[in-house]
N, C-alpha and C positions, 0 to 999 in steps of 0.2 A: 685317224691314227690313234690305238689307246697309248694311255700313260706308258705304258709299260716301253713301247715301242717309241715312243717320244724321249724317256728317258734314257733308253739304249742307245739313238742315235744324236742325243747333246753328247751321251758320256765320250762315242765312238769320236764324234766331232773335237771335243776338247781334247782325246789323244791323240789325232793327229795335227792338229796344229801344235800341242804341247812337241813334240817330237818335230818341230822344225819342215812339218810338210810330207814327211814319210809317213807312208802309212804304216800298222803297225805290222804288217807281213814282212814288208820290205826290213824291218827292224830282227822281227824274230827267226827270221830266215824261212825254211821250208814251210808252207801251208800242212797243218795236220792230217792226216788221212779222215774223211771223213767212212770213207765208202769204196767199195771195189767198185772199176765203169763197170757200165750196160756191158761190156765186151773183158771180160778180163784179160785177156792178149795185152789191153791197153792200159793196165796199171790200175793206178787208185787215182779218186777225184784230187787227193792232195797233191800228186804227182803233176796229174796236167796244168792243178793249177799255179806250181811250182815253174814249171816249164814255162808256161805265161808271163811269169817274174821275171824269171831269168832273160828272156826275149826282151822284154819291154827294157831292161837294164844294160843289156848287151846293145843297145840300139843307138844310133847315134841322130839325137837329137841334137836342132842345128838352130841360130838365132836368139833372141834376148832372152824367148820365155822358154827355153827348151827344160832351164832348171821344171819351171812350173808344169809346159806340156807332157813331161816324164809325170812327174806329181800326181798329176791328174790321172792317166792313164794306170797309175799302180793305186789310185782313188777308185777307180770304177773295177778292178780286180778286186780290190778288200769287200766292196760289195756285192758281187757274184758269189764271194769266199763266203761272206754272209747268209747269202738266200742259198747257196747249195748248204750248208750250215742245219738251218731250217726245211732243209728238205723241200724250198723251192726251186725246183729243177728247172725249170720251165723259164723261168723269175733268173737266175743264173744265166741260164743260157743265154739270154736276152741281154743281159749285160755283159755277157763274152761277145756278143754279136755290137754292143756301143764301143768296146774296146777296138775289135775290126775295122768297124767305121771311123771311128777316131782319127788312128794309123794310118790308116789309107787317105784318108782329109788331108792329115798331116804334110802325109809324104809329096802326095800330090798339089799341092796349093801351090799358084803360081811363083812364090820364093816356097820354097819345100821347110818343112821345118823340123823332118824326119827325113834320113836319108834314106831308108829300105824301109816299108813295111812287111816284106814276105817274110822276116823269122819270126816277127809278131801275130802274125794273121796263118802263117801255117802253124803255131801255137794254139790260137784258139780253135783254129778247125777241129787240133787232135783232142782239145780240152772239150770241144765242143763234141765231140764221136765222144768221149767216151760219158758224158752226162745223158746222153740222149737214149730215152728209154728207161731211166730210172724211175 
């Protein structure tokens, strides 16, 4: 990792925790358009990954750490939001694919600690359609 990258991700770290745990999408609202998708039918990269937001917020997390499992989960979108950012697509997608798998862990674990993951995980799919190919 160079400096440059070291220091973007202390700075990134200090504002999220400075900010009580949110990250700072969930803060500023809408993700900025970076890019029209691979498919324009299907909006802008900021779009879907707005749509992601809103899903993980809308979701009804259940149990002691649901504050924190939310947290997390709009943790690993501000990092997708990142590498699509830098134009790693690929690098994005991958972390819309940890968010998925997250959700779905969540929902299904023996005490559930997400009640639905399908508006989450049909979020990333479309977020996932419209990065793919870029």
């Amino acid at each position: 990792m160079s400096i440059a990258q070291s220091i973007l991700r202390t700075s990134l770290t200090v504002a999220l925790f400075a900010s009580a745990g949110v990250p700072l999408a969930a803060q500023a609202g809408p993700f900025a358009d970076i890019r029209a998708c691979s498919n324009a039918a299907l909006g802008t990269v900021g779009q879907s990954l707005t749509a992601v937001e809103t899903a993980i917020n809308s979701a009804s997390f259940l149990g002691n750490r649901a504050t924190t499992d939310k947290s997390n989960l709009l943790a690993k979108l501000e990092s997708a939001y990142s590498k699509a950012v830098a134009g790693k697509w690929s690098d994005a997608i991958q972390k819309l694919g940890d968010i998925s798998d997250t959700a779905t862990a969540l929902a299904g674990a023996a005490k559930p600690k997400l009640d639905d993951a399908t508006g989450i995980n049909n979020a990333v799919i479309a977020a996932t359609q419209c990065m793919t190919g870029l």
